[in-house]
C-alpha positions in Angstrom: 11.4 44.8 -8.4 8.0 43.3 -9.1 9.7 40.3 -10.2 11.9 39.8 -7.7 8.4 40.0 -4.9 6.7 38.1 -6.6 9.0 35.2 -6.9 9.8 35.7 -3.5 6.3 35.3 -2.3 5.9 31.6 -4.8 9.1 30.6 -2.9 7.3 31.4 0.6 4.3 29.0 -1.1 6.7 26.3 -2.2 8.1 26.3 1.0 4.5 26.2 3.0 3.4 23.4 0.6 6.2 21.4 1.3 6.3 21.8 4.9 2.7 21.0 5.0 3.0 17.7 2.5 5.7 16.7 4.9 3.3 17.0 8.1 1.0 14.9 6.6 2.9 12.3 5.7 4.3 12.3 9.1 1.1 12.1 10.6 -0.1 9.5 8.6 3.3 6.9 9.2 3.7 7.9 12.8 0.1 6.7 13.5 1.7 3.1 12.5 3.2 1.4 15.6 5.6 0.2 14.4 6.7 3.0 12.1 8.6 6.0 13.1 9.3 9.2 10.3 12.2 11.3 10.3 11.6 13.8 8.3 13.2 17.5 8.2 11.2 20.4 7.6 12.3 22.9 5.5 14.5 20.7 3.9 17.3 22.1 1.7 19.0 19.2 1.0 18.6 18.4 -3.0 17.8 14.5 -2.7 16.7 12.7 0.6 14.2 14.1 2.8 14.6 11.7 5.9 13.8 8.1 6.6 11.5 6.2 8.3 12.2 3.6 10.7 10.9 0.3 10.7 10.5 -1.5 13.7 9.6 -5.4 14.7 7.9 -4.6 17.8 6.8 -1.8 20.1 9.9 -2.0 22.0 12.2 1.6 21.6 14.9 -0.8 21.7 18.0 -0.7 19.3 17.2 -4.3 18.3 14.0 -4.3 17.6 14.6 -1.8 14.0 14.0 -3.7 11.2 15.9 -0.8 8.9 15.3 2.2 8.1 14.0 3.6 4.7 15.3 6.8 2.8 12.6 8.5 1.6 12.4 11.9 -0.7 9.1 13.7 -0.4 7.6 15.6 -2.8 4.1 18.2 -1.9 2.2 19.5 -4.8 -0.9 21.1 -5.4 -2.9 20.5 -8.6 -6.3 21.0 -10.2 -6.4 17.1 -11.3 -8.9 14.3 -10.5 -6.0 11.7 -9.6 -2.6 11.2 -9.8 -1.0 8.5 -12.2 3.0 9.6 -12.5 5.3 11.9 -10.9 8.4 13.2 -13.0 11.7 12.5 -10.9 15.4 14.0 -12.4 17.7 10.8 -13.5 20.4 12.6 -11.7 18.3 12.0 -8.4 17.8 8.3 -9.9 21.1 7.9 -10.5 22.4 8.9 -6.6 19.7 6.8 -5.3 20.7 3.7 -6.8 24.3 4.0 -6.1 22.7 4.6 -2.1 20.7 1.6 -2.0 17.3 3.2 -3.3 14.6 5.5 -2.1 11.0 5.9 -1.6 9.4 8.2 -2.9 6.6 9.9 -1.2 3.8 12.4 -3.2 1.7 14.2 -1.2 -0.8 15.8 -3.5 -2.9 19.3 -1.4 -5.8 20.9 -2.5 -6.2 24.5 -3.3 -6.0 25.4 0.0 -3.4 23.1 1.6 -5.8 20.4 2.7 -4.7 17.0 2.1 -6.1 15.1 -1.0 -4.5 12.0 -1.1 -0.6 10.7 -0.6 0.7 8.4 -3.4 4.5 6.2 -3.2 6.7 4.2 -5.1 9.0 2.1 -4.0 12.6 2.2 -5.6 15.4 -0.5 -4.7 18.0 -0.4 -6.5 17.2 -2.6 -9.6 14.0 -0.8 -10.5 16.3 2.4 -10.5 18.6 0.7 -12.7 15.7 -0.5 -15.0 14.3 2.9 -15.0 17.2 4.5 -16.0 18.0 2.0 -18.6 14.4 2.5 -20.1 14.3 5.5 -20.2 17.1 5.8 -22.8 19.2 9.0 -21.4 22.2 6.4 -20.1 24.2 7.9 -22.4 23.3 11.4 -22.6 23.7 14.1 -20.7 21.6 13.4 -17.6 21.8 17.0 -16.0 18.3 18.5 -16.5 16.6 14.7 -18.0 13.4 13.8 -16.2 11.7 10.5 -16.3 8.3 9.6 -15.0 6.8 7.2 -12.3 4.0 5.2 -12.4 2.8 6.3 -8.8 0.7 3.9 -6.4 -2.4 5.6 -3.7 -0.7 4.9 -0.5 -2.5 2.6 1.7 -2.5 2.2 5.6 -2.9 -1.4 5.2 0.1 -2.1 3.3 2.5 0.4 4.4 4.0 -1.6 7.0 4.2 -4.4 4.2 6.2 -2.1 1.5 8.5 -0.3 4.1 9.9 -4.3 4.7 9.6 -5.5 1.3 11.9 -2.3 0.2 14.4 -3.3 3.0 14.7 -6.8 2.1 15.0 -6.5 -1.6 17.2 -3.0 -1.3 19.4 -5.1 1.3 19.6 -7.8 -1.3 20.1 -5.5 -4.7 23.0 -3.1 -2.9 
């Protein structure tokens, strides 16, 4: 019985952790004007968390999206001075590539669910391919296979920037 609590109560924290990594990152790409998120909260679904559109002016016109950019979000809270990687599943890599690629999102919380810092990287389809290719687990059962990310700080300056350079080259490598 105490088990079963108690891994009902770290589900409730996953879930409040996520939910607050994603509210961040919201906050931070909606203050862009010419960025909107789409993001669902309390996501279930295994691989995509949303997307984020990327407009060429301040119009709410149909024409003026640039694309829009699938992103998968990960929130986690740990005792570390910085973040350098993030461990992804090759089975995630391996339905991103075959979708055009994915951004990925960290939002790393403190202790107490304040925000630390967000970090990205930007997978098009080739880099997933390369990835997946380095990482030598092509051939081998890919089911419970993890490879790691080198990870980037997200900046406000360049966001704009990567969101368009990841639709151009995953327009390009699909």
């Amino acid at each position: 019985v105490y088990r079963a609590i108690f891994r009902g109560a770290d589900l409730a924290n996953n879930r409040k952790i996520e939910t607050l990594g994603v509210s961040y990152l919201s906050t931070f790409i909606d203050k862009h004007e010419l960025l909107q998120s789409y993001f669902d909260r309390n996501d279930k679904t295994p691989v995509w968390d949303g997307e984020i559109h990327v407009l060429k002016s301040t119009s709410e016109k149909k024409e003026e999206i640039f694309g829009k950019v699938p992103v998968q979000i990960k929130a986690i809270r740990q005792k570390m001075n910085a973040l350098k990687s993030f461990s992804l599943n090759i089975s995630d890599l391996e339905l991103h590539k075959s979708n055009g690629g994915v951004v990925l999102f960290v939002v790393w919380l403190s202790e107490n669910g304040d925000l630390r810092n967000i970090y990205y990287k930007s997978l098009p389809p080739l880099s997933i391919k390369k990835l997946i290719k380095k990482s030598n687990l092509k051939n081998k059962t890919t089911s419970n296979k993890k490879h790691s990310v080198q990870i980037h700080e997200l900046d406000e300056q360049k966001l704009y920037l990567m969101l368009v350079d990841f639709i151009t080259n995953s327009r390009k490598q699909y």
